[in-house]
C-alpha positions in Angstrom: -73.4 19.1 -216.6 -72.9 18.3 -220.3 -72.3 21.8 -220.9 -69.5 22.5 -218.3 -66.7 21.0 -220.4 -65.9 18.2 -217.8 -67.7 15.4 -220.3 -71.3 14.5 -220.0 -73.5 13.8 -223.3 -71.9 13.2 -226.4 -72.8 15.9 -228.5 -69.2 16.5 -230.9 -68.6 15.2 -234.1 -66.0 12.7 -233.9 -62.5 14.3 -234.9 -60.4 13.3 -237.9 -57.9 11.1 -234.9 -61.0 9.1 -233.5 -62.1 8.3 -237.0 -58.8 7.0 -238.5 -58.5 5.2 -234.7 -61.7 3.7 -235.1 -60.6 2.5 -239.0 -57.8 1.1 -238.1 -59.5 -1.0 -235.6 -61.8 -1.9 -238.5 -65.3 0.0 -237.3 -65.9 1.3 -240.6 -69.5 2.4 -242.5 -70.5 -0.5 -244.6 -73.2 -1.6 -246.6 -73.6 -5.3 -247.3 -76.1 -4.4 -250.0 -73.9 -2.3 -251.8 -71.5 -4.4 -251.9 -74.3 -6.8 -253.7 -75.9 -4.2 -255.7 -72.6 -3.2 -256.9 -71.5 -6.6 -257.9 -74.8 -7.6 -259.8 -74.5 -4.5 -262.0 -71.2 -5.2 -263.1 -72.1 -8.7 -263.7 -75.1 -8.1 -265.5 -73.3 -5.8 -267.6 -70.2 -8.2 -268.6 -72.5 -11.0 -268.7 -74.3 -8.8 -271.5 -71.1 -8.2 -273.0 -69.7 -11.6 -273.5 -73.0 -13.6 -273.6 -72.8 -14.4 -277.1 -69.6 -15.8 -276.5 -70.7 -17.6 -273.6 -73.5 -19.0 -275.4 -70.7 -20.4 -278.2 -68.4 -22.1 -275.5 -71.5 -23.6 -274.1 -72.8 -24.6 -277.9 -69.6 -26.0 -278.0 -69.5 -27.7 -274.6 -72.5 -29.9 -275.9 -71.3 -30.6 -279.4 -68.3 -31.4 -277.9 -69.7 -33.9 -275.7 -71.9 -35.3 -277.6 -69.8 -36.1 -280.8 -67.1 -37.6 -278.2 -70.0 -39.4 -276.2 -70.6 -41.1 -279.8 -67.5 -42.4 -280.1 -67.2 -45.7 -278.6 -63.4 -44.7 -277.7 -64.4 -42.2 -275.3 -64.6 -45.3 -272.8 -61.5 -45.7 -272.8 -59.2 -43.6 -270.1 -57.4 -41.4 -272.3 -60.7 -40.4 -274.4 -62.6 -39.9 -271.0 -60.0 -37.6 -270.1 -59.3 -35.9 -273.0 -63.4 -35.4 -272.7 -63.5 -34.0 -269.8 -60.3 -31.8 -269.7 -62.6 -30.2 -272.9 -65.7 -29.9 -270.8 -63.6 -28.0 -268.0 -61.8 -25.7 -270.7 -64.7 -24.3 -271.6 -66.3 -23.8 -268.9 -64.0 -21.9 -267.5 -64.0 -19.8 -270.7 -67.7 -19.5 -270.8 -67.5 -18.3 -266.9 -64.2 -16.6 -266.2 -65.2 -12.9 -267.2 -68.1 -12.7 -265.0 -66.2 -14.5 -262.0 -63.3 -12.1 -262.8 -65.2 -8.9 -263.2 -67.7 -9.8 -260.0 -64.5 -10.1 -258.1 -62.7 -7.5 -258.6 -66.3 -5.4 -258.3 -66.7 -6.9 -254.7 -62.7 -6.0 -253.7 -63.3 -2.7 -254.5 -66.7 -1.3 -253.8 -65.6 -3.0 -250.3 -61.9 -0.8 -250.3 -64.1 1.8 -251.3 -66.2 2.3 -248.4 -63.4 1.1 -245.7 -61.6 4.0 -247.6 -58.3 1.7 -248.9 -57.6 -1.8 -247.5 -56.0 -2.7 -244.3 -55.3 -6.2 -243.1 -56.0 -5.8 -239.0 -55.5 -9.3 -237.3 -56.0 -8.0 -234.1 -59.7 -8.8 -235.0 -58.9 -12.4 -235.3 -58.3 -12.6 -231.5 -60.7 -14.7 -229.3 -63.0 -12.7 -227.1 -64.0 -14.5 -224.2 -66.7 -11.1 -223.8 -68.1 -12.0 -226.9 -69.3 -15.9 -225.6 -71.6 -13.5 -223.1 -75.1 -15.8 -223.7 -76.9 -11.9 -222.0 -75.7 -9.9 -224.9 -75.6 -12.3 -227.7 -79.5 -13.1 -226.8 -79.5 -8.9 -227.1 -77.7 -8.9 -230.1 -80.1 -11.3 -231.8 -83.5 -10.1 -230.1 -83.1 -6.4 -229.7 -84.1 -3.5 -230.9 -81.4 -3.2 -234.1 -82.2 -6.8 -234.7 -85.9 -6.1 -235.2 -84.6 -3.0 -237.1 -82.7 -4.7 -239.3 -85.7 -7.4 -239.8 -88.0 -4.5 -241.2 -85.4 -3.6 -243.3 -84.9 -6.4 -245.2 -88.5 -6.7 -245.7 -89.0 -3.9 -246.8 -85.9 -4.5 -248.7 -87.4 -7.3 -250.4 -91.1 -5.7 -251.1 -89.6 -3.0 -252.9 -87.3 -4.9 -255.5 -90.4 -7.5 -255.7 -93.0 -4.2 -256.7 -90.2 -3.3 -259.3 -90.0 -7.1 -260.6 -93.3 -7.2 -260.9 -94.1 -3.9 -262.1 -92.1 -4.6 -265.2 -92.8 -7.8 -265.6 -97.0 -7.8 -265.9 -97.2 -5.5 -268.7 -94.6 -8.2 -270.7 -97.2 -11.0 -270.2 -99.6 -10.4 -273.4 -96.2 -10.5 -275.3 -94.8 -13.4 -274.0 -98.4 -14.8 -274.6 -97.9 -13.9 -278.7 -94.7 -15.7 -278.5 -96.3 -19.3 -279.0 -95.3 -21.1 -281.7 -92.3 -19.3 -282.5 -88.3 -20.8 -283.4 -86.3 -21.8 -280.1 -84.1 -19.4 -281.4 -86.7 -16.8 -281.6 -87.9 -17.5 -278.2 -84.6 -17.6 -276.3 -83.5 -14.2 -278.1 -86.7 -12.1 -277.0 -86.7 -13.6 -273.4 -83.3 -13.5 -273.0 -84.2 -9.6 -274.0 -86.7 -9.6 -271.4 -84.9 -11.2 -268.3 -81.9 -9.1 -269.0 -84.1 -5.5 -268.7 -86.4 -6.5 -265.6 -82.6 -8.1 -264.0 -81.4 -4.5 -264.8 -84.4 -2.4 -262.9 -84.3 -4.5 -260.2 -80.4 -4.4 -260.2 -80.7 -0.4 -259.6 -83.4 -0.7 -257.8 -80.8 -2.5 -255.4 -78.4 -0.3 -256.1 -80.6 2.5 -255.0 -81.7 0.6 -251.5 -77.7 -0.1 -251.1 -76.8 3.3 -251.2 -79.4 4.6 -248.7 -78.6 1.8 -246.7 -74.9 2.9 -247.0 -75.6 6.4 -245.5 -77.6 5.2 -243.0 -74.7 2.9 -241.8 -72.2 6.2 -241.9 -74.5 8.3 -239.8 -75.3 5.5 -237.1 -71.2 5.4 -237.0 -70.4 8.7 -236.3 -73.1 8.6 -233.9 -71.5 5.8 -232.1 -68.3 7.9 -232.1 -69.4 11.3 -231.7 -67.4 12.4 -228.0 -68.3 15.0 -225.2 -66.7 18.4 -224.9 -63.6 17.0 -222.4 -62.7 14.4 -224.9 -62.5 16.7 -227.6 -60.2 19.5 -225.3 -58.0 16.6 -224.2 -57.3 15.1 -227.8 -56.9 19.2 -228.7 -54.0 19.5 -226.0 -52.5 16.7 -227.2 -52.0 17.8 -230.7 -50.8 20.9 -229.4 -47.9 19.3 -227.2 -44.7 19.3 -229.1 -43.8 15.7 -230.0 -40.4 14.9 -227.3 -43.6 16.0 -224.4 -45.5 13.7 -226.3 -43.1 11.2 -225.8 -42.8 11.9 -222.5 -46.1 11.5 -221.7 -46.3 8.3 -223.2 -43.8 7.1 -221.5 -45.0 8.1 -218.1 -48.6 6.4 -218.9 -46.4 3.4 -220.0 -44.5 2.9 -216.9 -47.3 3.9 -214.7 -49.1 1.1 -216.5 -46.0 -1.4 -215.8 -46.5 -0.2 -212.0 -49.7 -0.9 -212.3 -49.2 -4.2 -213.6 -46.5 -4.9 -211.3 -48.8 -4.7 -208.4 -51.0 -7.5 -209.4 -48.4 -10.0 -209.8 -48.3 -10.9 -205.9 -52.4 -11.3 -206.1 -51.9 -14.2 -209.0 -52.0 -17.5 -208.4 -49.3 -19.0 -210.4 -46.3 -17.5 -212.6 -46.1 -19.3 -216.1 -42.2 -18.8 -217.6 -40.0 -19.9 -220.5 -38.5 -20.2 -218.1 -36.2 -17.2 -218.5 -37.9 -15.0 -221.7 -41.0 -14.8 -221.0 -43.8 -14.7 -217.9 -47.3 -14.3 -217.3 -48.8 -14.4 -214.2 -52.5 -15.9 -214.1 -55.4 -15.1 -211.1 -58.3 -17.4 -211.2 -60.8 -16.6 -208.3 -63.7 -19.1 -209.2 -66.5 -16.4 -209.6 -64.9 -15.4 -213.7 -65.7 -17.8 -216.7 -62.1 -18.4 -217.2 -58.3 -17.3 -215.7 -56.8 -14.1 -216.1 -54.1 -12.7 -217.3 -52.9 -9.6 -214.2 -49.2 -9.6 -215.8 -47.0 -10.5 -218.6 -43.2 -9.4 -220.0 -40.5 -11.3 -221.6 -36.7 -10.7 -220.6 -36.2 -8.3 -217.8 -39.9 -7.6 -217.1 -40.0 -11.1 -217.3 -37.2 -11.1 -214.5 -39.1 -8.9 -212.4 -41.9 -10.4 -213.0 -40.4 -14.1 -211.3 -38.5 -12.1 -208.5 -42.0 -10.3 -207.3 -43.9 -13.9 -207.1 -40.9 -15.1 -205.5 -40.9 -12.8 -202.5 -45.0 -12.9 -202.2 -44.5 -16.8 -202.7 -46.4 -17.0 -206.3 -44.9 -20.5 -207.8 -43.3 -20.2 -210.4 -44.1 -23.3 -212.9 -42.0 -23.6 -216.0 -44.2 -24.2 -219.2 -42.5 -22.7 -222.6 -45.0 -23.7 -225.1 -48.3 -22.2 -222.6 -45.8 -18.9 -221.5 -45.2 -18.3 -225.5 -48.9 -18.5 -226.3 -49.7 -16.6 -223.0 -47.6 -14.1 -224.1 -48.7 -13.7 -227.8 -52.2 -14.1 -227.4 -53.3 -12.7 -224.3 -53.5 -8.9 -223.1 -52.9 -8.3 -219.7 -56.5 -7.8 -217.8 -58.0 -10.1 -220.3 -59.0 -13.8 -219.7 -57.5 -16.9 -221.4 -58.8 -17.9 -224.8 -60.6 -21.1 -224.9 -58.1 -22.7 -227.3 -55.8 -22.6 -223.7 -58.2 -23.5 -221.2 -57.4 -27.2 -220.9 -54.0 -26.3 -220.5 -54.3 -23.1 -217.6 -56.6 -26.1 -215.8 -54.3 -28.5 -215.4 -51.0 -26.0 -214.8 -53.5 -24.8 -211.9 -54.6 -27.8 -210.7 -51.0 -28.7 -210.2 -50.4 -25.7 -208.3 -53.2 -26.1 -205.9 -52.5 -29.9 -205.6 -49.2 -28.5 -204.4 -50.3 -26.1 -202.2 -52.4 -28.1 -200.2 -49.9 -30.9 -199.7 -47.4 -28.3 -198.0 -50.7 -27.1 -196.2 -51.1 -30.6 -195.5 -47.4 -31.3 -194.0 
C-alpha cells in the first residue's frame, strides 16, 4: 500500500521544511568525537605554538616561588599574598591560549555541524515520558547501545594501533638517550610526545568524521516521510499564504473545541483566579495528573463557566495556575517539580466531594 500515495513505508528523503523543523527542535547530526578531535588538534597546535612561552611562565612560576619561599617575610600575610597572586598570574598566562583556542574550537565545530547556533529552551522542559523505567532499560540495553559499545572499542583499538605503531620503532632511540642533559632529554621527548599526540590526534579526527556521516545518514533516515506526507506538505506550500492562515486558524479553533470538551471530564479547575485556568483529570491508572485544558483571560473565562455548569470546582491557587500554565501543554502530565502541590489541591477536592456525598 506503500505505493498508493495514502502513506505506508517511509521511503522519501526528508524535505528542506521537515529538516529545518526538526533543527529547530534541536535533532540535529552530531558527532561527539569530532567535536573532540577537533578540539585536540587545535590545542595541540597552539600548545606547539606558545610552548616555549609556557615553559618560561612556568620557569618562572618556580623561581618565583622559590626565591619568595626563601624569604622569611613571605610568612607574613601581605608576602603570602603577594606570592600567591604571582603564582595565579602566571598560570593563567602559561594556560590561557590553549583554554582560549580549545574553546572557541569546541563553540564552533559544534555551530558547525547544528548549522549556526540556536538557543531552544523548549528542550529544558520535564518529560514525565522520559522517567518510562521500559524504555530507559531499552535505551541502555538495546541494540544502538550495543552499537554504540562496538564503536567505541573499536574506537579505541584503532587510535591505540596508531600509538603504538609510532611509538615501538622510537624505543632504540629513546634507549640511546641515557646519560644525556635534562635539557637534552626534555627537548627530544617533548619532540617525540608532540608527533605520536599528532597521529593519533588525526587518527581521531579521521574516526570523528566517519562517525559524523554516519550520524547524518541515521538522521535523515529517522526523518525520511511516506509519499502522503510529502503531497500534503507540497499542497501546503502551494496554498497562498491568507488560505494558509485560514487554515491555521481553523485547526486552531477546532483544537480549542477540542480542548473545550475535556474540561467537564476534569476533576478540578485551578485559576488565578481570573487570568489564568487549567483544568487537571487524574484517573488513578496514569503516573501523574493531566493537564485536558488551559487559557488565560477569556479562554480562561470559558474555561471556569464550562466546569461550572458540569460542576468541576473551581479552586483558586495563583502561584500552581501560573506554573500550570507556563509549564504544562495541554494533554501532557504535570512535572514532578508540581506533584506535591496537584496532590494536595486534589486531595482537597475529593475530601470535599465526599463530605457533600456524605451530607
Amino acid at each position: 500500500m506503500a505505493g498508493s500515495g495514502s502513506g505506508g513505508d517511509k521511503t522519501e528523503a526528508p524535505t528542506p521544511k521537515r529538516l529545518e523543523e526538526a533543527r529547530k527542535k534541536g535533532q540535529v547530526a552530531k558527532s561527539q568525537d569530532l567535536n573532540g578531535a577537533v578540539v585536540m588538534l587545535v590545542g595541540l597546535f597552539v600548545l606547539g605554538t606558545t610552548g616555549p612561552a609556557m615553559v618560561g611562565h612556568v620557569r618562572e612560576i618556580m623561581v618565583s616561588a622559590l626565591n619568595q619561599a626563601a624569604d622569611p617575610s613571605v610568612v607574613s600575610e601581605d608576602g603570602l599574598g603577594t606570592l600567591m597572586l604571582r603564582i595565579g598570574t602566571l598560570t593563567l598566562q602559561a594556560v590561557a591560549p590553549v583554554a582560549v583556542a580549545c574553546a572557541a574550537a569546541g563553540v564552533a565545530i559544534n555551530a558547525a555541524q547544528m548549522k549556526g547556533v540556536r538557543v531552544n529552551l523548549s528542550l529544558l522542559k520535564p518529560e514525565p515520558k522520559k522517567l518510562n523505567p521500559v524504555s530507559g532499560f531499552k535505551n541502555i540495553y538495546g541494540p544502538q547501545s550495543v552499537f554504540e559499545l562496538v564503536k567505541n572499542l573499536a574506537k579505541v583499538g584503532i587510535v591505540a594501533a596508531i600509538v603504538a605503531a609510532a611509538l615501538l620503532p622510537q624505543l632504540t632511540t629513546l634507549g640511546a638517550m641515557v646519560g644525556i642533559s635534562p635539557e637534552q632529554l626534555s627537548t627530544a621527548l617533548a619532540g617525540q610526545i608532540s608527533s605520536i599526540a599528532r597521529k593519533a590526534a588525526i587518527a581521531y579526527f579521521c574516526i570523528g568524521a566517519a562517525d559524523f556521516a554516519y550520524q547524518k545518514h541515521r538522521m535523515l533516515k529517522q526523518l525520511k516521510m511516506d509519499k502522503q506526507e510529502v503531497k500534503d506538505e507540497a499542497k501546503q506550500q502551494q496554498l497562498p499564504a491568507e488560505v494558509r492562515g485560514q487554515i491555521r486558524r481553523r485547526q486552531m479553533a477546532a483544537s480549542r473545541a477540542r480542548m473545550m470538551g475535556e474540561v467537564p471530564t476534569a476533576d478540578v479547575v485551578v485559576t488565578n483566579p481570573t487570568h489564568y485556568s487549567v483544568a487537571l483529570r487524574y484517573d488513578g491508572t496514569s503516573p501523574a495528573p493531566e493537564v485536558v485544558a488551559k487559557g488565560k483571560d477569556l479562554i480562561a473565562l470559558k474555561i471556569r463557566e464550562l466546569a461550572a455548569e458540569h460542576g468541576v470546582p473551581v479552586v483558586p491557587d495563583p502561584p500552581l495556575a501560573r506554573s500550570l500554565h507556563a509549564t504544562v501543554e495541554v494533554g501532557d502530565q504535570v512535572p514532578e517539580e508540581l506533584f506535591e502541590a496537584v496532590a494536595q489541591l486534589l486531595a482537597f477536592v475529593y475530601r470535599v466531594a465526599a463530605a457533600r456525598r456524605a451530607s
